[in-house]
BADO-100881 format. One record per atom (N, C-alpha, C, O, CB): residue number from 1; atom name; residue in three letters; x, y, z. Coordinates in nm, 3 decimals. Atoms other than C-alpha are relative to their C-alpha. Glycine has a CB too. Layout:
# residues N
ATOM NUM CA ALA X Y Z
...
***
This chain:
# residues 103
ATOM 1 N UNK 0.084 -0.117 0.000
ATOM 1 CA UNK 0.000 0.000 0.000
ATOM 1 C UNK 0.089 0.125 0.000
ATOM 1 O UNK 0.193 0.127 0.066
ATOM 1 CB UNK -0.096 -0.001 0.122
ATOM 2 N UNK -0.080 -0.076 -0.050
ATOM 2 CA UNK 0.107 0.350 -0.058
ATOM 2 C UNK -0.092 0.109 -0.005
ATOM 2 O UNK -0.183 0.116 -0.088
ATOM 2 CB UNK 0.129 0.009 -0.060
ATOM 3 N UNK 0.066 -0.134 -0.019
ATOM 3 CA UNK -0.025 0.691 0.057
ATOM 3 C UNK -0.011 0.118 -0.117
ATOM 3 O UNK 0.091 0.187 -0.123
ATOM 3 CB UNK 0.072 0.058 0.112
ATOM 4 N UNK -0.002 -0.099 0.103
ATOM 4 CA UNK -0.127 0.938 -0.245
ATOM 4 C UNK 0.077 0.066 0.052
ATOM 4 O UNK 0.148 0.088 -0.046
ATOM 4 CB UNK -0.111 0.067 -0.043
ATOM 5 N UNK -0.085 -0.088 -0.028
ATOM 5 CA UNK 0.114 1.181 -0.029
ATOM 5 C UNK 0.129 -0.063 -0.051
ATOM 5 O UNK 0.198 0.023 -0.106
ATOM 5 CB UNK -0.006 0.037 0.140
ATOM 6 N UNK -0.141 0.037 0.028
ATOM 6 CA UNK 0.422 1.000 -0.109
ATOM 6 C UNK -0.003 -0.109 -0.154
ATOM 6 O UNK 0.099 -0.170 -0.189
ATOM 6 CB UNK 0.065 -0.089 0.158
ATOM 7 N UNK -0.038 0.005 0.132
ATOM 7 CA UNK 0.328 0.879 -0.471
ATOM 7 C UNK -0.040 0.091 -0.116
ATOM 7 O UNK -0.006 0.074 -0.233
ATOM 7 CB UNK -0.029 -0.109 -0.032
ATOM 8 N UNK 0.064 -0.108 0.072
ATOM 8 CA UNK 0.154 1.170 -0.615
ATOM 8 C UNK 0.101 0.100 -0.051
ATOM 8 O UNK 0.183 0.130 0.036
ATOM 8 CB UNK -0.100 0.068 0.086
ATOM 9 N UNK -0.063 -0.131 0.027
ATOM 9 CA UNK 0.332 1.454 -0.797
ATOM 9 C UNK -0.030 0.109 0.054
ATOM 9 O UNK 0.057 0.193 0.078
ATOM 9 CB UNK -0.005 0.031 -0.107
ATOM 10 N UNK 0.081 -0.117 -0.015
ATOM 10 CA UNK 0.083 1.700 -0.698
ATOM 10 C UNK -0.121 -0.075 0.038
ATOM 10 O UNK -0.160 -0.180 -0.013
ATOM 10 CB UNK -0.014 0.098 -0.130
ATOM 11 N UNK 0.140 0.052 -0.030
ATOM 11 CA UNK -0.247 1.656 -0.509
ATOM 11 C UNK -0.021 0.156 0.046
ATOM 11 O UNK 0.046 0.208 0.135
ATOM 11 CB UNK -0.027 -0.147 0.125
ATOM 12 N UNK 0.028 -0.186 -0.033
ATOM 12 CA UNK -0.394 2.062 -0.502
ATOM 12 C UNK -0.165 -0.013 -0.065
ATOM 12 O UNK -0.222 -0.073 -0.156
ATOM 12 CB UNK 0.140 0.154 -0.128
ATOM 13 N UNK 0.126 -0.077 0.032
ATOM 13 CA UNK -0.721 2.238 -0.474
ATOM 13 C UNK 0.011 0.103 -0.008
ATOM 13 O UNK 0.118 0.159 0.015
ATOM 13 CB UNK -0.093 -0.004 0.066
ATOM 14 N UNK 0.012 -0.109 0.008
ATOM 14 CA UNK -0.879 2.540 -0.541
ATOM 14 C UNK -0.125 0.034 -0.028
ATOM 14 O UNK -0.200 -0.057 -0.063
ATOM 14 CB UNK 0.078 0.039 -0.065
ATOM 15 N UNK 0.129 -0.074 0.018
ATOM 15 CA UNK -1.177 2.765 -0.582
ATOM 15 C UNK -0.044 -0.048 -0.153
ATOM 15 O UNK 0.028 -0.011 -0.246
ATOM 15 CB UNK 0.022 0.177 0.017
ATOM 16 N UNK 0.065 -0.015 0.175
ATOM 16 CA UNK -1.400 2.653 -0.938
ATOM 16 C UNK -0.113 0.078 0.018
ATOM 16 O UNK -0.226 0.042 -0.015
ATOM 16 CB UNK -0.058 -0.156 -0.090
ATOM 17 N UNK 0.167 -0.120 -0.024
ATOM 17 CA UNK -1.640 3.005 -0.821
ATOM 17 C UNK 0.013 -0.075 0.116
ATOM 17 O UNK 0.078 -0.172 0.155
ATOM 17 CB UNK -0.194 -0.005 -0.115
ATOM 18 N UNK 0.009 -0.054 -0.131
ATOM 18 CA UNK -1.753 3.089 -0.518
ATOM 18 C UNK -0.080 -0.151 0.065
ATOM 18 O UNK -0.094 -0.149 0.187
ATOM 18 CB UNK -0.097 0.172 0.007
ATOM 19 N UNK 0.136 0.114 -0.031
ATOM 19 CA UNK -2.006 2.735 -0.473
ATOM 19 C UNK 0.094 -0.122 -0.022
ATOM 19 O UNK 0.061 -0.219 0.048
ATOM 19 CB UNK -0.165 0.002 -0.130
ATOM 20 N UNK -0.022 0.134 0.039
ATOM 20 CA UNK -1.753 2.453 -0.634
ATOM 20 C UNK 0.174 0.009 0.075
ATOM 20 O UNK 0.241 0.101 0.121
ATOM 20 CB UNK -0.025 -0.033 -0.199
ATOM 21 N UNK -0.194 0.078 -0.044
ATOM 21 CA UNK -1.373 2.289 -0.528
ATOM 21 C UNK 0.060 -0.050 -0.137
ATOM 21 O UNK -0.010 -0.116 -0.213
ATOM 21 CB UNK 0.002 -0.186 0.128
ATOM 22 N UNK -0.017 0.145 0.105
ATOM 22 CA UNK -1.194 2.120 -0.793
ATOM 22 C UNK 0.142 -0.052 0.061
ATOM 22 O UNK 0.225 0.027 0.104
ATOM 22 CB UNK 0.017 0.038 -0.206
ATOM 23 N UNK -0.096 0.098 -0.052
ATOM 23 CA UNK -0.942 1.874 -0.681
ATOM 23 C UNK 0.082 -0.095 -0.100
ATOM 23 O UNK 0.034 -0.204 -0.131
ATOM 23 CB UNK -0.076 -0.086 0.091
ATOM 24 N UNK -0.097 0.079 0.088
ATOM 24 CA UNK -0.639 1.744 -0.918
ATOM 24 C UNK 0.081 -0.093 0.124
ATOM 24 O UNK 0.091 -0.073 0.245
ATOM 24 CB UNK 0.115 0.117 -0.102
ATOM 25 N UNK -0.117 0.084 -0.054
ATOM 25 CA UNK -0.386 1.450 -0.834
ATOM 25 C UNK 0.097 -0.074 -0.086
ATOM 25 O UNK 0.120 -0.195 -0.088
ATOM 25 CB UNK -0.051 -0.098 0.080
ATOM 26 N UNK -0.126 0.034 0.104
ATOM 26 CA UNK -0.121 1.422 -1.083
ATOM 26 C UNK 0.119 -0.087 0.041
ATOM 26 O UNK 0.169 -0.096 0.153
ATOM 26 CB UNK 0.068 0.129 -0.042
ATOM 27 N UNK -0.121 0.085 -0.023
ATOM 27 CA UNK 0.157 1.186 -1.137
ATOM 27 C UNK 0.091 -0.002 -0.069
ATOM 27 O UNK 0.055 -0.018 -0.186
ATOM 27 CB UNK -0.015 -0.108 0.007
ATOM 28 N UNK -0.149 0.012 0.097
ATOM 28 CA UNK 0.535 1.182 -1.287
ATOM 28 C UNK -0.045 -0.031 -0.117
ATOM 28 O UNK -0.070 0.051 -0.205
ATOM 28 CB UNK 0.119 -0.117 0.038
ATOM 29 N UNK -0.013 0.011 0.107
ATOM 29 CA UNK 0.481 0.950 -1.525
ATOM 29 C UNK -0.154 -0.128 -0.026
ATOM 29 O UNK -0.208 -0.198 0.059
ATOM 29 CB UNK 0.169 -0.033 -0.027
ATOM 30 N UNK 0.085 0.096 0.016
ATOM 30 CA UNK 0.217 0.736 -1.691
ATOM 30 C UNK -0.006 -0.117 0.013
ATOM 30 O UNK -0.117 -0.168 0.027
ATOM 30 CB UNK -0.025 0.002 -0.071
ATOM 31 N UNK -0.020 0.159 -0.122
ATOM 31 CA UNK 0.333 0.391 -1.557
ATOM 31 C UNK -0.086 0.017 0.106
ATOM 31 O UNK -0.194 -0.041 0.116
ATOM 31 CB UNK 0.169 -0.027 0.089
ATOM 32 N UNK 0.065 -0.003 -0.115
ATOM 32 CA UNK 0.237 0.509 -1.238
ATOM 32 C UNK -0.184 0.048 -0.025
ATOM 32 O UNK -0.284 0.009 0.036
ATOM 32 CB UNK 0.096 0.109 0.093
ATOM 33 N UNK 0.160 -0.067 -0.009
ATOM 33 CA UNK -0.097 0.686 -1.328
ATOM 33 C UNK -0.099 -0.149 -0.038
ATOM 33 O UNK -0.207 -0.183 0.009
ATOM 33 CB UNK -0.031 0.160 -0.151
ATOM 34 N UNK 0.074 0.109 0.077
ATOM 34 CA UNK -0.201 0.374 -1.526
ATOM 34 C UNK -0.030 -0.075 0.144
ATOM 34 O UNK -0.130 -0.077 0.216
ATOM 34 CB UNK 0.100 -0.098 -0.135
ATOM 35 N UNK -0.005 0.083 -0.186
ATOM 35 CA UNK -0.090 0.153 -1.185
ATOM 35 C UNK -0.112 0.039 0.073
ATOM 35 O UNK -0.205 -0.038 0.096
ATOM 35 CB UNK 0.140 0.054 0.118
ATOM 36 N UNK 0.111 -0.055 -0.086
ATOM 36 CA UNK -0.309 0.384 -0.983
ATOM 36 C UNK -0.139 -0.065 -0.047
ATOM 36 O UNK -0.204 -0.153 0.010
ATOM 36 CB UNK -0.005 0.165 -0.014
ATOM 37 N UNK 0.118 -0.007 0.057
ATOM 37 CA UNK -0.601 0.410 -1.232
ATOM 37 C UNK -0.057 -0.156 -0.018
ATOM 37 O UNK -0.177 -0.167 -0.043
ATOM 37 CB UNK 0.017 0.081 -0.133
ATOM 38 N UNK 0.059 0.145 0.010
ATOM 38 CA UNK -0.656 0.019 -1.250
ATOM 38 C UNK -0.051 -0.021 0.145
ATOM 38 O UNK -0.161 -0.070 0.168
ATOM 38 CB UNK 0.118 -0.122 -0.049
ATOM 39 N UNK 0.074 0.064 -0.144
ATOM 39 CA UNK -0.677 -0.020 -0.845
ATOM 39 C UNK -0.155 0.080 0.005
ATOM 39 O UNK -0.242 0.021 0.068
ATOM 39 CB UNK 0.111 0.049 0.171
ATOM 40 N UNK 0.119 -0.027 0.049
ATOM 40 CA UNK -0.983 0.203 -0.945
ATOM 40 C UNK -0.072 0.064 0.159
ATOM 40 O UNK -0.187 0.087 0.196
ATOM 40 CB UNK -0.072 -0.149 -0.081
ATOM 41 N UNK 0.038 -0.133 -0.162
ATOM 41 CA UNK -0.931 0.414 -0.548
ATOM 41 C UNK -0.065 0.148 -0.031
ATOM 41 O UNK -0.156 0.208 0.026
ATOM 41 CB UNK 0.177 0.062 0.092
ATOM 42 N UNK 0.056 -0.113 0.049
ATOM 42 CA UNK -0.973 0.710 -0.732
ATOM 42 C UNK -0.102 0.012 -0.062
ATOM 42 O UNK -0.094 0.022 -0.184
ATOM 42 CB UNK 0.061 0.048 -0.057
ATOM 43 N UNK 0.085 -0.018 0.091
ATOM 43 CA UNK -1.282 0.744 -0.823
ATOM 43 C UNK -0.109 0.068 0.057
ATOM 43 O UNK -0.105 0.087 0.178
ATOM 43 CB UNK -0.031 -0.112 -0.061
ATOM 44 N UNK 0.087 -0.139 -0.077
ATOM 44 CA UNK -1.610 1.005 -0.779
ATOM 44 C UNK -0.031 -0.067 0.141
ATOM 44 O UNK -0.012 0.002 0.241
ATOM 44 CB UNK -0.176 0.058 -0.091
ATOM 45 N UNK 0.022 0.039 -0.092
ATOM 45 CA UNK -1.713 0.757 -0.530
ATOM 45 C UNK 0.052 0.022 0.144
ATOM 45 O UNK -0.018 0.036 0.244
ATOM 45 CB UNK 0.004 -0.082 -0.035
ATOM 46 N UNK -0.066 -0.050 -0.077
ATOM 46 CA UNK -1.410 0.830 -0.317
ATOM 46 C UNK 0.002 0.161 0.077
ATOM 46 O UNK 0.034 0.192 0.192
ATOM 46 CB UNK 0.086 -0.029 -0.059
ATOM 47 N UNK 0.015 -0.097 -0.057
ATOM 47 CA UNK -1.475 1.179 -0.307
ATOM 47 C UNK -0.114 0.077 0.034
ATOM 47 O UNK -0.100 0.190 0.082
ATOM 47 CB UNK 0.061 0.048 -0.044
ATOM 48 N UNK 0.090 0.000 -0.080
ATOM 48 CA UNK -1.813 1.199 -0.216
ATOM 48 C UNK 0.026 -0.041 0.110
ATOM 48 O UNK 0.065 0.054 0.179
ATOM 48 CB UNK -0.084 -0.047 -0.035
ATOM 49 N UNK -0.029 0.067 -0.098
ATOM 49 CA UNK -1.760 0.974 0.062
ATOM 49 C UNK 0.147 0.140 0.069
ATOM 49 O UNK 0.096 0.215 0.152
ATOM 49 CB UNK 0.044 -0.187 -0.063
ATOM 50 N UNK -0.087 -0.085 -0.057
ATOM 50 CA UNK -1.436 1.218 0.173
ATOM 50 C UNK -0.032 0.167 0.030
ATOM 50 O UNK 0.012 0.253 0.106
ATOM 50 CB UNK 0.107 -0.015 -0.083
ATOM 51 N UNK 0.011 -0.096 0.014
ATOM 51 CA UNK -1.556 1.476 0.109
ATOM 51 C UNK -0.190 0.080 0.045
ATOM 51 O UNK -0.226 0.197 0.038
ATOM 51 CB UNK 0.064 -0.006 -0.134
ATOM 52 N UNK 0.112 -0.061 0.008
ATOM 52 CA UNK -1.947 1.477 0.193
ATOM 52 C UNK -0.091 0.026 -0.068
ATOM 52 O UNK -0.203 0.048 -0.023
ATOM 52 CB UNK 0.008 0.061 0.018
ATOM 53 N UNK 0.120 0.010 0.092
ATOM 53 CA UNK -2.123 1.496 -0.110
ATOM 53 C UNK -0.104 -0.080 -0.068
ATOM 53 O UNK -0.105 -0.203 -0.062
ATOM 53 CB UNK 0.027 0.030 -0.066
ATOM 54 N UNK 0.070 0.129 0.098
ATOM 54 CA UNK -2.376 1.349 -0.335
ATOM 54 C UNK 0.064 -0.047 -0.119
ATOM 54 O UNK 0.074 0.031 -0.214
ATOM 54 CB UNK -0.136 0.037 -0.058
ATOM 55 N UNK -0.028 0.030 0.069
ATOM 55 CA UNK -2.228 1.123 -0.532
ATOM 55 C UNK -0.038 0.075 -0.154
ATOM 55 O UNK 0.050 0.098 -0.237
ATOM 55 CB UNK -0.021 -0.099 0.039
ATOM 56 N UNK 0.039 -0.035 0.133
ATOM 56 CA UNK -2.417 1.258 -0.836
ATOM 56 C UNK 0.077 0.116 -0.042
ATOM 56 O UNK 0.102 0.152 -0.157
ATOM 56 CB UNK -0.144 0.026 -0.011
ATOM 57 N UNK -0.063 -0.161 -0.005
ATOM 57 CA UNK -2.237 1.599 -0.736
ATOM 57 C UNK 0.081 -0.011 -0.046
ATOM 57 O UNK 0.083 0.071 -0.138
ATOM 57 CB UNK 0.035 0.077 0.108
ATOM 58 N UNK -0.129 0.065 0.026
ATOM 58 CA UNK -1.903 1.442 -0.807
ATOM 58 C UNK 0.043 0.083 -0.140
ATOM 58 O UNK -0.019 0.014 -0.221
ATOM 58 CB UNK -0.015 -0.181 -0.017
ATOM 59 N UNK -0.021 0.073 0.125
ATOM 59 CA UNK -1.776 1.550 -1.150
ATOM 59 C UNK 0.126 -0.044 -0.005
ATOM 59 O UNK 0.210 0.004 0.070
ATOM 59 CB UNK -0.026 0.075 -0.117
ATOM 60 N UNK -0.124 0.100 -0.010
ATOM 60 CA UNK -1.502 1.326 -1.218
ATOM 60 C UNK 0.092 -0.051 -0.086
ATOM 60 O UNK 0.086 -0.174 -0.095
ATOM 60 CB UNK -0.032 -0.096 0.036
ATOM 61 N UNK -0.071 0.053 0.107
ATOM 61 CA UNK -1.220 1.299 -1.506
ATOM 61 C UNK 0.120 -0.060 0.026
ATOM 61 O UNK 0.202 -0.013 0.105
ATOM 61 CB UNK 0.021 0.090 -0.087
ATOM 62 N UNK -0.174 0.034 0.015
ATOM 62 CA UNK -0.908 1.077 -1.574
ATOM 62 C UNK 0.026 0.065 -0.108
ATOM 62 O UNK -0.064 0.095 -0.187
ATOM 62 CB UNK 0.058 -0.163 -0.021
ATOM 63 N UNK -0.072 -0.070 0.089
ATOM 63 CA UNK -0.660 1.251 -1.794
ATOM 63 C UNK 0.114 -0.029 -0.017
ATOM 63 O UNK 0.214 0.041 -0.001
ATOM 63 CB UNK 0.002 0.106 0.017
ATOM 64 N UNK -0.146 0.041 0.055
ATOM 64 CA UNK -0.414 1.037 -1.915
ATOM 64 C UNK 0.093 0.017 -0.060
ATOM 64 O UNK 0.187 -0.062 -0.060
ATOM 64 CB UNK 0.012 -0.054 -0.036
ATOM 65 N UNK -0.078 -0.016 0.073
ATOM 65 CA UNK -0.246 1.237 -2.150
ATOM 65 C UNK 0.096 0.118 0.115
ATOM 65 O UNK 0.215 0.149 0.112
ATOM 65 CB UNK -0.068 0.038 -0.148
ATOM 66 N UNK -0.077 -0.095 -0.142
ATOM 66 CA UNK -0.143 1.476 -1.834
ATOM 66 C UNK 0.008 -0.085 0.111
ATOM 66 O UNK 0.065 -0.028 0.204
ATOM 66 CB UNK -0.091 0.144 0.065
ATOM 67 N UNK -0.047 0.121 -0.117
ATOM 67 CA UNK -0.125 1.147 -1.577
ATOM 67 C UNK -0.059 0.108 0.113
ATOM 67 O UNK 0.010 0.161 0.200
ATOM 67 CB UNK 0.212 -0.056 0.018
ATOM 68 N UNK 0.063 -0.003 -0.134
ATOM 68 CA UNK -0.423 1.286 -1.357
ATOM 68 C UNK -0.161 0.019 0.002
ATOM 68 O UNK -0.249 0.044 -0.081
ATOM 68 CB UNK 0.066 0.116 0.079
ATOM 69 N UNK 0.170 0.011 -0.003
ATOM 69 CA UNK -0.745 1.265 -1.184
ATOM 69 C UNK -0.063 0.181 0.061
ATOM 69 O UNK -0.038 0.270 0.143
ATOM 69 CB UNK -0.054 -0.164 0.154
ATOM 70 N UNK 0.102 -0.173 -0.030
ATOM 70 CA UNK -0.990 1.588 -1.187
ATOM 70 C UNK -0.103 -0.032 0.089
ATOM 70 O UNK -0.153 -0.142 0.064
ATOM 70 CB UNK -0.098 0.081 -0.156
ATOM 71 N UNK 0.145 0.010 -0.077
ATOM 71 CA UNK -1.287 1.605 -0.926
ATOM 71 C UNK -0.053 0.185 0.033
ATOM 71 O UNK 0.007 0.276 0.089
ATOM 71 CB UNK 0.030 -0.110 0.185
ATOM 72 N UNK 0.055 -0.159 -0.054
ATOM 72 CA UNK -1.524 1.942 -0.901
ATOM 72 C UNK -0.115 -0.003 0.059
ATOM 72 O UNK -0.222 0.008 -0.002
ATOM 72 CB UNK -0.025 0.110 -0.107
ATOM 73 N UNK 0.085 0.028 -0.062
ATOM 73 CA UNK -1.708 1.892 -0.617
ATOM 73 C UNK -0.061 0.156 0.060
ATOM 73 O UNK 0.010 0.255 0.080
ATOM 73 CB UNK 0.051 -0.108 0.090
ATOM 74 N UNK 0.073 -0.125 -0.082
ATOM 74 CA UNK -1.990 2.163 -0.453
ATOM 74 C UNK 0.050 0.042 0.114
ATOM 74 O UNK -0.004 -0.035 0.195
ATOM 74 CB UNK -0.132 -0.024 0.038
ATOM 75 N UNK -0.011 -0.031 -0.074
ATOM 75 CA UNK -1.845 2.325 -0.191
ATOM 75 C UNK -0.137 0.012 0.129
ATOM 75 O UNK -0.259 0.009 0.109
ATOM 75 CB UNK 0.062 0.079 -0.052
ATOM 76 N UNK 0.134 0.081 -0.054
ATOM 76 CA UNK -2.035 2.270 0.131
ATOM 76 C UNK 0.027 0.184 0.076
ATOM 76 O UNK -0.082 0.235 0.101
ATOM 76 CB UNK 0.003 -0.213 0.121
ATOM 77 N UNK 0.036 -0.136 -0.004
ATOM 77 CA UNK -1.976 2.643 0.230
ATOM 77 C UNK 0.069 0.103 -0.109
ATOM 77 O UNK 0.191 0.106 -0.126
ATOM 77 CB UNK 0.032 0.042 0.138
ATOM 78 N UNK -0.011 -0.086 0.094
ATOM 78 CA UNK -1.975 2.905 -0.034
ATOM 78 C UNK 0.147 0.088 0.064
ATOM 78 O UNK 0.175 0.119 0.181
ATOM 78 CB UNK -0.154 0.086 -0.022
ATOM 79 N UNK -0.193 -0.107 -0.042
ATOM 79 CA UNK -1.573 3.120 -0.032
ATOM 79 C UNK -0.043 0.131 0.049
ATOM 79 O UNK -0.062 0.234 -0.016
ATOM 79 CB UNK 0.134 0.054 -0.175
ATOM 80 N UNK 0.016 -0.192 -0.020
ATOM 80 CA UNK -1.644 3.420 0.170
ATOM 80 C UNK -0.091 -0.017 0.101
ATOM 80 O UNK -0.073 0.055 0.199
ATOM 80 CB UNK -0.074 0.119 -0.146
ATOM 81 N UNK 0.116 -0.005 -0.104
ATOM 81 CA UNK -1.956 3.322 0.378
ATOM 81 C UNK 0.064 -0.053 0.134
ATOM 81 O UNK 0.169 -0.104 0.172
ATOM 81 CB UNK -0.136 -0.097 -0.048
ATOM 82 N UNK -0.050 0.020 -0.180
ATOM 82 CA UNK -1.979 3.295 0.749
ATOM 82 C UNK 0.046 -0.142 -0.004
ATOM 82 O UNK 0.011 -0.221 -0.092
ATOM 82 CB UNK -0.145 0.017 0.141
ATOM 83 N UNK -0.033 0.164 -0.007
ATOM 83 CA UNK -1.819 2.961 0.853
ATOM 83 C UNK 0.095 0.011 -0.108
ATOM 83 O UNK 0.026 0.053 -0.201
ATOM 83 CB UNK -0.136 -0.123 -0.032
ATOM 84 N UNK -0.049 0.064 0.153
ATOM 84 CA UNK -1.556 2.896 0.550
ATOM 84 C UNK 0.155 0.097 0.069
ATOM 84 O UNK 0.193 0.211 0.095
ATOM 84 CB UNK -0.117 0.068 -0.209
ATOM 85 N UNK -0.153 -0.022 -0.024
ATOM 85 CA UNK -1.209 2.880 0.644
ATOM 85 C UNK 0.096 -0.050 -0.118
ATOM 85 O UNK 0.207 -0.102 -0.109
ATOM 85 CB UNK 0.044 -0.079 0.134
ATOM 86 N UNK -0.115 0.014 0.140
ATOM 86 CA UNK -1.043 2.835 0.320
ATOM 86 C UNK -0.045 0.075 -0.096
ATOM 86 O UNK -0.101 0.011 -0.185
ATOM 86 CB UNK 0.020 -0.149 -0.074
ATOM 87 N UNK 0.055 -0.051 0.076
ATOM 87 CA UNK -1.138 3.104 0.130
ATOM 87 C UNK 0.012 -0.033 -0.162
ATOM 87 O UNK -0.082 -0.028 -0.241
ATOM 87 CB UNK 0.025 0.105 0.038
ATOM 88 N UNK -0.054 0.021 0.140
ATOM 88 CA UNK -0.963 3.021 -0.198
ATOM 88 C UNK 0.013 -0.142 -0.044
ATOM 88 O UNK 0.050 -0.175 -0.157
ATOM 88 CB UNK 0.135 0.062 -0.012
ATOM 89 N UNK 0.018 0.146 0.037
ATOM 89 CA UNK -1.006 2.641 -0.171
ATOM 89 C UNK 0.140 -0.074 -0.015
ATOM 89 O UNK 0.168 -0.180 -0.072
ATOM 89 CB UNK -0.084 -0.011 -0.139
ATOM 90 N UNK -0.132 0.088 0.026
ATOM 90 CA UNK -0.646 2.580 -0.135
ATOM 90 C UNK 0.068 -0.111 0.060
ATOM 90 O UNK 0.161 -0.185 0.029
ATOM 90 CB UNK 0.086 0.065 0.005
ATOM 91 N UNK -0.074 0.161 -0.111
ATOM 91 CA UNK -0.616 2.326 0.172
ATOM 91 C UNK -0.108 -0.066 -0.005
ATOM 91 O UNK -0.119 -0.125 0.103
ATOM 91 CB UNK 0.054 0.012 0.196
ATOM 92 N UNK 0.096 0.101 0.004
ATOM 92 CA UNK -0.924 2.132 0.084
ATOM 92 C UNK 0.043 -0.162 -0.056
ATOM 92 O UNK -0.007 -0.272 -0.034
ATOM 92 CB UNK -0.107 0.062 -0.090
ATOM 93 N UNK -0.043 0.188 -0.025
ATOM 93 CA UNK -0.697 1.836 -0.045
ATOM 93 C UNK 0.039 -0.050 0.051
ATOM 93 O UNK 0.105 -0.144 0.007
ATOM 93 CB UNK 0.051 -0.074 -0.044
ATOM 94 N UNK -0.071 0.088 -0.091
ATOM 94 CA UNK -0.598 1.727 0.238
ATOM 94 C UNK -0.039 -0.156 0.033
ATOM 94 O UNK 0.033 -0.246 0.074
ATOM 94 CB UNK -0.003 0.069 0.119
ATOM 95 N UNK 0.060 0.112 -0.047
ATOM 95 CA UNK -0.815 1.458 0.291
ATOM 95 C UNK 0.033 -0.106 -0.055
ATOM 95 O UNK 0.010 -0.211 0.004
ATOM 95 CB UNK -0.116 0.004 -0.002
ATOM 96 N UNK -0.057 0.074 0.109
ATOM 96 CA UNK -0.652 1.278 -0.021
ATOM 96 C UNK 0.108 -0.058 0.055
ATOM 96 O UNK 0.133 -0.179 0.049
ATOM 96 CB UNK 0.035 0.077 -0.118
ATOM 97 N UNK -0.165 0.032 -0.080
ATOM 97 CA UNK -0.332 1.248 0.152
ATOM 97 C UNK -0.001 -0.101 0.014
ATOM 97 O UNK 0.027 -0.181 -0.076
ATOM 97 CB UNK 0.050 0.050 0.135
ATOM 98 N UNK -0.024 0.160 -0.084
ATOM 98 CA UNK -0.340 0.957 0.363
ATOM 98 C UNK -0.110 -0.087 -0.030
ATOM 98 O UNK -0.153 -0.155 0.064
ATOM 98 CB UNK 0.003 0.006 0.177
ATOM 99 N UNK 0.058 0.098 0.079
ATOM 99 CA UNK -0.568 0.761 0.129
ATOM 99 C UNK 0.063 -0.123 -0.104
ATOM 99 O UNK 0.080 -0.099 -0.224
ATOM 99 CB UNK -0.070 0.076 -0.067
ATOM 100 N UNK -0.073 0.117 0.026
ATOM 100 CA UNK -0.405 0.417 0.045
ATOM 100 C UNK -0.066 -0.055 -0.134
ATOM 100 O UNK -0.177 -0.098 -0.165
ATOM 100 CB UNK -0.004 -0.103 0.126
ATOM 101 N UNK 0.010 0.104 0.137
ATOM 101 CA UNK -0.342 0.284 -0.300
ATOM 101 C UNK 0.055 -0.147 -0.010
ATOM 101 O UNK 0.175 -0.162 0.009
ATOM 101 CB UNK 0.074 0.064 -0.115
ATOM 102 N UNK -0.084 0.143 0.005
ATOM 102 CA UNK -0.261 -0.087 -0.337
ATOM 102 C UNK 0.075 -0.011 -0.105
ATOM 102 O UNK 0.052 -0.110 -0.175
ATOM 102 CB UNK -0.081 -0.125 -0.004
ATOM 103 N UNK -0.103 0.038 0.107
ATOM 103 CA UNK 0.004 -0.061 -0.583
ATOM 103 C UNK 0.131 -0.077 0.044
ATOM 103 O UNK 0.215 -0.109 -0.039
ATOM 103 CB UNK 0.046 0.128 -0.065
***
């Protein structure tokens, strides 16, 4: 097993507007993305479930020619309103981190 933190290139969020997140997790090289993309961890399912939403909310691309996965999930408080400590959506991937791939 290994932790998306220590095989990922990049795992970053950010604001998609004031209502959505979007969440990349890129990798070196396409060996590895392929590896990943077969154990089939990454997927909308995962980030509903991590994240709180309705699955349906999920949207969810692989992008193999850039070796990564896209997710643009609804933010569960709008950037700016009361409550919302990340205004710009930039530490919302954390939760990705210590999520175990069986490669």
């Amino acid at each position: 097993m290994a932790l998306i933190r220590d095989i990922a290139k990049a795992c970053k969020s950010k604001n998609a507007g004031p209502f959505e997140l979007t969440i990349d997790v890129v990798f070196d090289d396409l060996k590895l993305f392929e590896r990943v993309r077969e154990t089939g961890v990454i997927c909308p399912a995962l980030f509903a479930r991590l994240y709180k939403v309705r699955l349906e909310d999920v949207q969810f691309t692989e992008y193999p020619a850039g070796r990564a996965f896209k997710a643009t999930i609804p933010r569960l408080v709008a950037s700016g309103d009361v409550g919302d400590t990340d205004v710009y959506g930039a530490q919302q991937h954390a939760p990705l981190l210590d999520v175990e791939i069986p490669i």
